[in-house]
N, C-alpha and C positions, 0 to 999 in steps of 0.2 A: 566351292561347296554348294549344293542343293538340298533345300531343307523342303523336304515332302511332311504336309498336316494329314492327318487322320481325319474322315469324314466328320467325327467326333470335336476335331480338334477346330474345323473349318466353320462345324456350327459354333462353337464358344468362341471364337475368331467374330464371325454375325452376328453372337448378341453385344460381344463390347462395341463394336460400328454401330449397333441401333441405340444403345447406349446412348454414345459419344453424340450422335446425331439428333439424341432427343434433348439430352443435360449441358453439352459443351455450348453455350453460347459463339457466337456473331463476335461479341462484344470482346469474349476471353480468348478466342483462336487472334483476334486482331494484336492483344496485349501481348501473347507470346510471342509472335510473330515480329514485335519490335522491342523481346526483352534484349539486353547490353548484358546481363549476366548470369551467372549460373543458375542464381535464383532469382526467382518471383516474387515481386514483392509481396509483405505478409498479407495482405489483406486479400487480395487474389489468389495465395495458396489455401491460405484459411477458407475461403469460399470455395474453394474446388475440394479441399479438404471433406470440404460438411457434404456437398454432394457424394463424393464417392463411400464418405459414413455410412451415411440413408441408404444404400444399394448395399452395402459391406465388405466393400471393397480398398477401404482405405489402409490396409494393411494385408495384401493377400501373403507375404511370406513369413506371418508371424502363424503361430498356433491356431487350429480352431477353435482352443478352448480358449483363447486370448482376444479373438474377434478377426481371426485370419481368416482364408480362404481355402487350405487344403486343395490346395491348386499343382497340377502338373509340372515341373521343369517347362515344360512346351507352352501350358496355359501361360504361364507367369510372362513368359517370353512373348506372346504373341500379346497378349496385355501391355507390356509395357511398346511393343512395335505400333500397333494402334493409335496410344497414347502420343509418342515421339509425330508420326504419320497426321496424326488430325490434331496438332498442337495444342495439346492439353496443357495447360501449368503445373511444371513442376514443384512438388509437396516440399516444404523444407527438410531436409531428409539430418536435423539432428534428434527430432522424437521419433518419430516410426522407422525412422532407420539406422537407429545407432543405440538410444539412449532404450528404447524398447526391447530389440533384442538382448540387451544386456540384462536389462530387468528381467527376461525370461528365461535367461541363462544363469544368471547366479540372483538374483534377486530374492526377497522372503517373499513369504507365501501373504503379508500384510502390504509387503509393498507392491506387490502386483496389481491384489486386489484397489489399491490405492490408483497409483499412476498411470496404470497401462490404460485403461477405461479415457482417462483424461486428458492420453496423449491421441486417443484415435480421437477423442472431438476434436481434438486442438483448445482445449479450455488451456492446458500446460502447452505452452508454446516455449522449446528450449534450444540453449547457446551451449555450447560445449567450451571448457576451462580446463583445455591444459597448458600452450602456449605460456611461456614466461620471460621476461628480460633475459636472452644468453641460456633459456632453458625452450629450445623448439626442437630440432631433430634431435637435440640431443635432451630428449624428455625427461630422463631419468636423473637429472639435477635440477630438477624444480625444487623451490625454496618456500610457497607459499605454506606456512605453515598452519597447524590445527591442534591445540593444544584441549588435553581436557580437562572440563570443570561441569563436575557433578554429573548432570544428564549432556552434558552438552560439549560440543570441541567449540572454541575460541577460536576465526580465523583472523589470522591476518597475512596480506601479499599483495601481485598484481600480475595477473592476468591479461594476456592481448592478443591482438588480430581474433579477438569472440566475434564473429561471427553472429548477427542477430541482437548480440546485447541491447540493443537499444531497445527494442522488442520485446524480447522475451520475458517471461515473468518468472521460468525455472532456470538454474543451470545446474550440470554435473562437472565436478572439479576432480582434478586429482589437486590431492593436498598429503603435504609431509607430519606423520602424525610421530616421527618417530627415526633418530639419526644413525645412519648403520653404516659398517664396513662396506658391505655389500648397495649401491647405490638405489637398487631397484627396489632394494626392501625397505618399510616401514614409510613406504606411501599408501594412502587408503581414498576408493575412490568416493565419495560424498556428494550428496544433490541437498544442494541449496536454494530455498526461496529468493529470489531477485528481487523480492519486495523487504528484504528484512536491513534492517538500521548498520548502518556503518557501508553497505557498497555505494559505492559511486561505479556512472560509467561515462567515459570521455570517447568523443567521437575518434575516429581513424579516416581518411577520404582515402578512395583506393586512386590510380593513376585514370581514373578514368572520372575523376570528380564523384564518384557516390558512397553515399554514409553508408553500411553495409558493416566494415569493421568495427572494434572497437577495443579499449581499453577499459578494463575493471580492474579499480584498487578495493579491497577489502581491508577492514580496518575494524577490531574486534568485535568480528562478524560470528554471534552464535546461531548454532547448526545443532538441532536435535541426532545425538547418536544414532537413534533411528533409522538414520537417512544414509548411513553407512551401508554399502551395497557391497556385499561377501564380507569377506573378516577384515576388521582394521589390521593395515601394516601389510594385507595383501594384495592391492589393488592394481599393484601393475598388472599380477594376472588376466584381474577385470579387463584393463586398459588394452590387453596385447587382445582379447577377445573381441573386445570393442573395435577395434582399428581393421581385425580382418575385414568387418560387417562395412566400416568405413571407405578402406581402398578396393574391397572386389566382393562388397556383396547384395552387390545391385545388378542391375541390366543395364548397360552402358551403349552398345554396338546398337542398338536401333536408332538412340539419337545422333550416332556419328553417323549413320547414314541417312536420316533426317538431314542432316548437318548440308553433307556432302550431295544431296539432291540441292538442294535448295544454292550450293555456291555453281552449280552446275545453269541451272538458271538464269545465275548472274551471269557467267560468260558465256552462253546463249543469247542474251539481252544485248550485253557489252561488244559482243560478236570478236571474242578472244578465238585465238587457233587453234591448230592441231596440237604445236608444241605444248599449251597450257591443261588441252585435253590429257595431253597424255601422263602429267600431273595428277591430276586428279583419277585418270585409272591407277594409279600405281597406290594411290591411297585408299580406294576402293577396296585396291587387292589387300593391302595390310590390312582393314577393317575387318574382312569379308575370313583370314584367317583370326584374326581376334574373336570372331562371331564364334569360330567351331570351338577354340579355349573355352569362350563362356557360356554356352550349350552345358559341356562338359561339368565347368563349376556346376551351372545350377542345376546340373541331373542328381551329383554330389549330395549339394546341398540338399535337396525332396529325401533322400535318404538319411538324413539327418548329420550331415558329414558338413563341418563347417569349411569355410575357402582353404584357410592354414598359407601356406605360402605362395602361393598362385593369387591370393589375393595381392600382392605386392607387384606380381607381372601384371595383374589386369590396371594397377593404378597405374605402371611406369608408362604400359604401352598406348593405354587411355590416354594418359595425359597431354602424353608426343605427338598423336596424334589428333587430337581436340586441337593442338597446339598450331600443329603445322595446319589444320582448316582453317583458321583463324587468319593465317600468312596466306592463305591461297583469297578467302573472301576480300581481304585488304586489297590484294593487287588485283585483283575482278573488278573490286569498286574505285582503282584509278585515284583521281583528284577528286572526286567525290567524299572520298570519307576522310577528308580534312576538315571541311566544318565541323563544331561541337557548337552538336543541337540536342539534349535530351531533351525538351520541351516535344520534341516529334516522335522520341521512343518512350520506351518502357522499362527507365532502370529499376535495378534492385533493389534504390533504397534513395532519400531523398539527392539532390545537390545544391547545396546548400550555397555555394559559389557561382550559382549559376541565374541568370537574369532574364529568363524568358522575355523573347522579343513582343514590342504589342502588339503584332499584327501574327503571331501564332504559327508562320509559315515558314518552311523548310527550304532549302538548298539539294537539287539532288534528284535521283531516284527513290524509290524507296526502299531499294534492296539495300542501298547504301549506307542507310542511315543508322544504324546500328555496327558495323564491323570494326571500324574503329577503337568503339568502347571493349566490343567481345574480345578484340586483340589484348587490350591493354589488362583485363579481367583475367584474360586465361593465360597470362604469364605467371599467376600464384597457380595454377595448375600442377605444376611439378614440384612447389616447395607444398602447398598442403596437405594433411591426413600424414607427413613423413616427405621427405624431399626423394626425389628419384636415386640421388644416388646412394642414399641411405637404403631404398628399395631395394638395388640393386646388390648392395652388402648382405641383407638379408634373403635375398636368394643364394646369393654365394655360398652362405653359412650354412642355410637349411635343405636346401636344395644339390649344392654339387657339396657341401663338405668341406669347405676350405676354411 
């Protein structure tokens, strides 16, 4: 596929480059360049955050009237290729990209006014809650309940693999307000303060040594009814809205080919063959058809059409291959990415197990130094947002009818 920009389209192409080239630091193209995981750590999103605020770009596919950009299928696209291209850090995508459009899809008109403003600073930094003991793909037997009293629901349960918890100071739960026949009913979705009495959060290390996970026990934890987002007892709704925004409503395909320039490098470097070339053309070609899909979604989406179930093919096929780059950088970088050195990269989140040597210095190249962890990181790739094969049922159903 060849994608031709519009003269129009070439200059907004040149202002985000003069952008990037004025705002993106030295300091923060080096950080990405040795992140181990999907995310940035917070303090580098949050500062890449507040830059792209100041410019008003830190949320271009939400509303104008919410602090979006009214931007093209094509701008948004060429924005986020940019981005991927000149190693910008990516934003934690459970407030501007989850937790935001929800609130401007079913939200009140008090809680917009409220939250949305405070999710583009980043003052609300948020973990998403719905994971539970024996309640992950199969989401709709979560047990954490929300009883009420007066103004208020009662929670108590526990929550895990939260993402950020450690961090954050908001999250949105699904919680059981109400027991039915019907499993999916009388859940309601609820945003609760992280500061308020009765939560605890316990760390989780992912297989790559970093804090990033976590567990959250709630323990009669009150939540102003307020904070209920659409109607109580309706929330799976919210939830199924929520999740398209989550597995396919993003731009994905510019940083798999970010990805895949950069493992291309290493066996240039490594001086691998023809046969490992031809590896990596073939996932090119898969990429480069996942690129016309999500063209397609996000011409969709500008006309105000959410993903619906193409959001499920863009996580499965995403995922697979995020997956398989990960297998191909490993065997690029050889015996090299057998050390574990985070003291040389940039994980996502502390490691707490881990004892930085006193003399600071690495083992390696430096392409190397990172694959290892991205390996071990992007094996929750296909159980997160929904596991793939759970995806895959949900195309079945919606898609061919079965």
């Amino acid at each position: 596929m060849e994608v031709r920009w519009s003269k129009a389209e070439l200059d907004f192409r040149d202002e985000v480059r003069a952008f990037l080239d004025a705002e993106l630091t030295a300091e923060m193209r080096r950080d990405v360049r040795r992140m181990t995981s999907v995310y940035a750590p917070d303090e580098l999103a949050l500062s890449w955050q507040a830059i792209l605020h100041a410019r008003g770009w830190a949320a271009p596919a939400w509303p104008v009237e919410h602090g979006g950009c009214a931007w093209t299928a094509a701008q948004r696209y060429i924005f986020v290729s940019e981005l991927a291209a000149n190693d910008a850090p990516p934003l934690s995508p459970m407030g501007i990209g989850m937790c935001g459009p929800v609130l401007i899809g079913h939200g009140s008109p008090e809680q917009k006014a409220h939250y949305l403003p405070r999710i583009l600073t980043g003052e609300h930094y948020w973990c998403q809650g719905y994971s539970e003991p024996g309640s992950g793909s199969d989401l709709a037997s979560l047990q954490m309940s929300a009883v009420e009293d007066g103004d208020d629901f009662v929670c108590n349960g526990h929550k895990l693999w939260t993402t950020h918890a450690n961090v954050a100071n908001w999250i949105f739960c699904l919680v059981r307000t109400s027991r039915e026949a019907i499993r999916q009913q009388g859940i309601t979705f609820l945003l609760i303060d992280m500061t308020s009495p009765g939560i605890e959060v316990r760390p989780i290390l992912m297989l790559s040594g970093e804090h990033i996970q976590n567990d959250v026990f709630f323990t009669d934890v009150r939540v102003p009814k307020a904070n209920v987002v659409g109607k109580v007892g309706e929330g799976w709704t919210v939830a199924k809205y929520l999740m398209e925004f989550e597995r396919g409503g993003g731009v994905i395909t510019p940083g798999l080919k970010s990805r895949l320039a950069r493992i291309r490098r290493m066996a240039a470097a490594e001086g691998l063959g023809p046969s490992f070339a031809e590896r990596l053309n073939a996932a090119d070609i898969e990429i480069a058809a996942l690129e016309a899909v999500e063209l397609q979604i996000l011409a969709n989406m500008s006309g105000g059409e959410a993903p619906g179930a193409r959001s499920s093919m863009m996580k499965t096929v995403g995922t697979e291959i995020s997956q398989r780059l990960t297998e191909l950088a490993l065997e690029a970088a050889g015996h090299y990415a057998a050390p574990y050195q985070p003291h040389a990269t940039c994980p996502g989140g502390p490691t707490p197990l881990f004892t930085p040597p006193a003399d600071q210095g690495h083992v390696g190249p430096d392409h190397s130094l990172t694959v290892a962890a991205k390996y071990l990181n992007d094996r929750a790739g296909s159980i997160y947002a929904g596991t793939n094969e759970i995806q895959r049922n949900i195309m079945a159903k919606a898609v061919l009818g079965l």
